[in-house]
Each structure stands twice: as C-alpha cells, then as structure tokens.
N, C-alpha and C positions, 0 to 999 in steps of 0.2 A: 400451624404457625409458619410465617415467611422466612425462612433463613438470609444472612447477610450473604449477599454476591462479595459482599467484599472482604469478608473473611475466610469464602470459599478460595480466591483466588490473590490472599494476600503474600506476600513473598519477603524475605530476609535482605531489602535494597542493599545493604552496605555488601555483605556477603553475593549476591549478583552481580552488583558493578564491579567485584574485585574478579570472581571467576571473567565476564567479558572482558575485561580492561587485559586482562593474563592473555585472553582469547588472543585480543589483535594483537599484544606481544611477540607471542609464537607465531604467527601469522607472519610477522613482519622478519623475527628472525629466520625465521626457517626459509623463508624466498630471498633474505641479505638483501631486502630491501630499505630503502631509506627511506622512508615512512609510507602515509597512505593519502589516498584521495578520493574522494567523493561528491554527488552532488549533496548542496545545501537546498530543499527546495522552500524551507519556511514553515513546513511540518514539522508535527511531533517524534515522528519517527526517528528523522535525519536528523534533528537538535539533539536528542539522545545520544544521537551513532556520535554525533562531532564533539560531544563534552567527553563521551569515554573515552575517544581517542586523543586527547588533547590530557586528558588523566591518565593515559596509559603509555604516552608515546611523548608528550611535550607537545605547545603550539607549534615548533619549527620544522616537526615532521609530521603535522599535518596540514593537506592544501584541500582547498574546499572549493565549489564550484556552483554559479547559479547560471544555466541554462534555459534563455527563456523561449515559451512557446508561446506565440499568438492568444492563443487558449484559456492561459493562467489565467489566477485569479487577479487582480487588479494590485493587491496587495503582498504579493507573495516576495517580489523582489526586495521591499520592504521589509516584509520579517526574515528572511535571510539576512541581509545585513543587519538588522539588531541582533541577529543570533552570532553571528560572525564577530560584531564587538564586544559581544558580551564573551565570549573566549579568544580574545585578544587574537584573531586570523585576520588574514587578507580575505576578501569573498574576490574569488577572478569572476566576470560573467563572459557570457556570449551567449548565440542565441541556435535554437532549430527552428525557428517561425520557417525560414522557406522551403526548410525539407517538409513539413507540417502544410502548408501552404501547399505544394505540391500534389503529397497524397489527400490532401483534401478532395483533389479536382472530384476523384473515384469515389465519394465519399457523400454524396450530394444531401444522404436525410441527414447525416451529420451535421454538415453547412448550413442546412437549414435548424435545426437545432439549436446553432450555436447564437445566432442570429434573434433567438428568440428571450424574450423575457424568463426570469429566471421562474417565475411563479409556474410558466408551463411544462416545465421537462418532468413535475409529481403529476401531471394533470397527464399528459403523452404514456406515461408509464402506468397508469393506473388504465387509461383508453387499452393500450396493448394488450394488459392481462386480461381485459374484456373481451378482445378479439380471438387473443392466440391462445387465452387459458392456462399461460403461465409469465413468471416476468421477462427481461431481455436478457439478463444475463441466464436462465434456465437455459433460456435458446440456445448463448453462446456456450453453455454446457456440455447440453445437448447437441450439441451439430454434427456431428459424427452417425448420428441417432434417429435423425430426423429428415432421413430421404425418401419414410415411407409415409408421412404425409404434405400434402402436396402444397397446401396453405402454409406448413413449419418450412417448407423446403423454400417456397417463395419468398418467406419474410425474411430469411436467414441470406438468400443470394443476391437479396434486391436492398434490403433495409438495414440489416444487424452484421453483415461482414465489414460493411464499410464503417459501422459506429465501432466495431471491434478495434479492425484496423487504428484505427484513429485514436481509440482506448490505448492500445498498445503502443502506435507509432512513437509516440515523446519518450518513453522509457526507455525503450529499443534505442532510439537514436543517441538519446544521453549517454549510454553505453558505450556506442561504437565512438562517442568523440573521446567517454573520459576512457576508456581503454586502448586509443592510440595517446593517450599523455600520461598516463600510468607506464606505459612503454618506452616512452621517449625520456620519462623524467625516473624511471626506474622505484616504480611505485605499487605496492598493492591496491587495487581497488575493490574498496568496501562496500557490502549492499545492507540495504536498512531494513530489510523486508521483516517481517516478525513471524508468530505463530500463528496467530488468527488468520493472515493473509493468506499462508504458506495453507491450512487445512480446510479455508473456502477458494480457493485456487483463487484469488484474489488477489493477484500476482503476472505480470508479465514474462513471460518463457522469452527466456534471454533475453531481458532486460535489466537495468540497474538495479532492481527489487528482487533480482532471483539469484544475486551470485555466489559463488563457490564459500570468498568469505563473508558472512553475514553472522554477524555477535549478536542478533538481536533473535534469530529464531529461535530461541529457549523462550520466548514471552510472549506471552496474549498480548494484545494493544490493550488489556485493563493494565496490564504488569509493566508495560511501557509506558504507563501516564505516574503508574506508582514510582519507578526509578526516575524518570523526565521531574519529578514534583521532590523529589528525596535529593538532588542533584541543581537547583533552584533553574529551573527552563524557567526564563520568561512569561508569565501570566499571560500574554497575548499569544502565545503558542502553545500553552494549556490550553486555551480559551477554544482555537481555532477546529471546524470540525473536521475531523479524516475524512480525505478525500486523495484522488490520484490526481487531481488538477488538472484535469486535460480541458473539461469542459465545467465553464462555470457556470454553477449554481448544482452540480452532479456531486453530493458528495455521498461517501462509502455506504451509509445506511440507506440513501433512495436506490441504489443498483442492486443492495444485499438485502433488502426488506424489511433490516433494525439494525440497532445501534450494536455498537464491539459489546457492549457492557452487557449486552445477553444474551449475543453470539457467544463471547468469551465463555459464559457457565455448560452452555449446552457443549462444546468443544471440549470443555474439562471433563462436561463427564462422559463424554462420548470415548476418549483416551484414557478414561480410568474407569471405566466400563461401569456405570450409574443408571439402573434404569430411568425409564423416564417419568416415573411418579417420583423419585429423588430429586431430578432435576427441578421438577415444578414445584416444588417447596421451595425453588432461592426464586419466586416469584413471575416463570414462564408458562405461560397455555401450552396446550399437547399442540397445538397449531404452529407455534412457534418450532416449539422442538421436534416436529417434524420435519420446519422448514430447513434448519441448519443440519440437521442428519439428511436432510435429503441433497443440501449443497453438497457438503464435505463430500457424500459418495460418487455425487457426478463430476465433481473436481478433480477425483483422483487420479484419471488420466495425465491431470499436467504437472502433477508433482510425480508419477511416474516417468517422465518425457525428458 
C-alpha cells in the first residue's frame, strides 16, 4: 500500500513560522542591524522569506529587491510586485542584464539555448543523456571527476561550464549588488535557499541562495509550499513552477530529473536513514531513489565548500 508523501513530510506551520520569524530576529539583533534585505524574484521561496520577515521584523525594516536579468521569465517582474503589495513593501528594481550580457559572450551553447523555443531545451537534455550517458547537471557534478574521459572532459570545457557559469552568474551577481546595499543601508541580507536545494547542491556557491542567514534551510520545498499556503502566498505563486530563472522554459525538475515532491521523500529518508524499500512505499521506483541518492552524494562537495 502507497503511503501519503504528505504526511511523511507534514510539519506544525504555525510552530515553524514562529521558530523562523524568532530566526531572523536574533539575526537582526545580534548584527544591531536595522532590518533586512533581499531579493524578491516572484518565487515561492522568496515570497515566503518576505511574509516572515515582514511577521517578524515589521514592513519598515524590510526592503525588497527585483533585479532583472535578460533571462527571466517574462512574468517574473510581475509577480514580484503582486507579492510586494500584497505585504504592503516598496519592490526597488534594477537590473544585471549587462553583466549577464557580458558573460554570455563566453557562453555561446547557452546563447544559443536561450534563443530557442521552450519545447527544445526537454528535447537537448534528453539528446545529452543519449550522448554523454548521464544528465547536465551530473556533469556539472562530476567535473572534478571527469578528466579521465575525454568525451566528459570535452563536453564539460566546450558546452556545460559555460551553461554553468550562466546558471550561476545572476545569483552570484544579485549578491555582490544587494551586499554593497545591506552595507551602505546597514542591513542583513537574507538568503531564501531551502533544504532540498542545500542536499541536491542545487544552489549557487556564494550566491544569494547560499547565504550565512537563510531561515528557510530547516525545509524541503514540500514544507515551504506547506507554510507559503498556511501564510496566504498568492495562488499565482503557489501555481508557478520552481525554477532558478536564469533561462526560460529551464525549470528545477528538467535539470533535477523530477519534481521536489519526490525529491523531498527520498531526502527525508536519506537523513533519517530509510532504506529504500521504505522509501518506495510513499510511491518512488528504485530508479528514482537511486537517482536523488546519487545527486545528494555527488553534491556534497558544494555544501562542503
């Protein structure tokens, strides 16, 4: 019999948002800061991060930010501001398109990529695993790993550092703007990154998703849609799929090879030590649950780092 994912990984909302909300308190007193800042990017994550801080701290000490890249999704500036009136903030914007613009130059399967209809980037990624025998991001995993064959090593120096880079570049850069205005405005800056991110390295190394304070890394992204929905987030940010928005139509389940909702079981039980005939009862293949025990452990380099 299938057991409920969702009462594997249900949680006590009123009791979590109070320990986070407490989080970013101490956070803000202990640095005698005047509140906090971060970006808004129109995710579910950052909607989260910006209702608890606005529960925990008041709307006047927290300042929100939509930084835009070329890249985004079409929409994304949009539901920022609905998320931004719907907690009564200012959204300040600006933009990284020409730092992105830039490193693109270096980046050309990227560009080409981006250029292209959204239907082809499942079609590209499924060509790859034909070729390379695993997906892109294994690669980017793997690259440390992969000097001793000569096809990994070519794909990785010609094709997937540059779609890396480019993965990484907008988060990285979000960082270095709002961490000189966290400086100037004497502010902590908050990161939204979660659990699920943080234990498939699914995450940007210093970047705005990786930082010191982050209130959300006690939670799977099932247990961040459970407090985002217990705390009324906008139904069109419920709706919207996780992705890191760099490149549109790339969202988190085409780069991870499924959805959080059955990453998240296989993580819980990897951390609470389940074998994997347990696991497959809340309704996962051994294929599956090989695949996220095999991310997690090639990941661990970056959550070392």
């Amino acid at each position: 019999m299938i057991k409920s994912a969702e009462e594997l990984l249900k949680i006590d909302c009123k009791e979590a948002c109070e320990k986070a909300q407490a989080y970013i308190r101490r956070w803000v007193d202990e640095k005698k800061a005047d509140g906090i800042i971060m970006g808004l990017s129109g995710g579910l994550d950052s909607a989260l991060m910006a209702a608890l801080s606005v529960r925990a701290l008041g709307k006047d000490k927290v300042h929100v930010y939509f930084l835009h890249d070329k890249n985004s999704e079409n929409d994304s500036l949009e539901k920022a501001r609905a998320l931004a009136k719907w907690l009564s903030l200012e959204l300040k914007t600006g933009s990284i398109s020409d730092v992105m613009r830039e490193k693109e130059k270096s980046a050309s399967f990227f560009k080409l990529l981006s250029m292209m209809p959204r239907f082809v980037l499942p079609l590209a990624a499924s060509f790859y695993y034909i070729v390379v025998g695993e997906s892109p991001y294994i690669t980017v995993l793997r690259k440390n790993e992969i000097r001793k064959s000569r096809l990994k090593r070519w794909v990785y120096d010609h094709i997937m550092s540059g779609v890396e880079e480019m993965f990484d570049g907008p988060c990285a850069q979000r960082r270095v703007v709002l961490e000189k205005l966290a400086h100037e405005k004497n502010l902590i800056l908050i990161g939204s990154g979660n659990r699920s991110e943080d234990l498939t390295g699914w995450f940007t190394m210093d970047g705005v998703d990786n930082m010191p304070c982050s209130p959300l890394n006690p939670f799977y992204k099932t247990q961040v849609r459970q407090l985002s929905e217990y705390l009324g987030v906008p139904e069109a940010v419920l709706k919207r799929k996780p992705s890191a928005d760099v490149l549109k139509g790339a969202d988190d389940a085409l780069a991870l090879g499924m959805s959080f909702d059955k990453i998240d079981i296989v993580l819980y039980g990897i951390e609470n030590g389940l074998p994997d005939e347990e696991i497959s009862r809340y309704g996962l293949t051994m294929s599956q649950i090989k695949r996220v025990r095999n991310i997690n452990k090639l990941s661990a380099w970056r959550r070392a780092a």
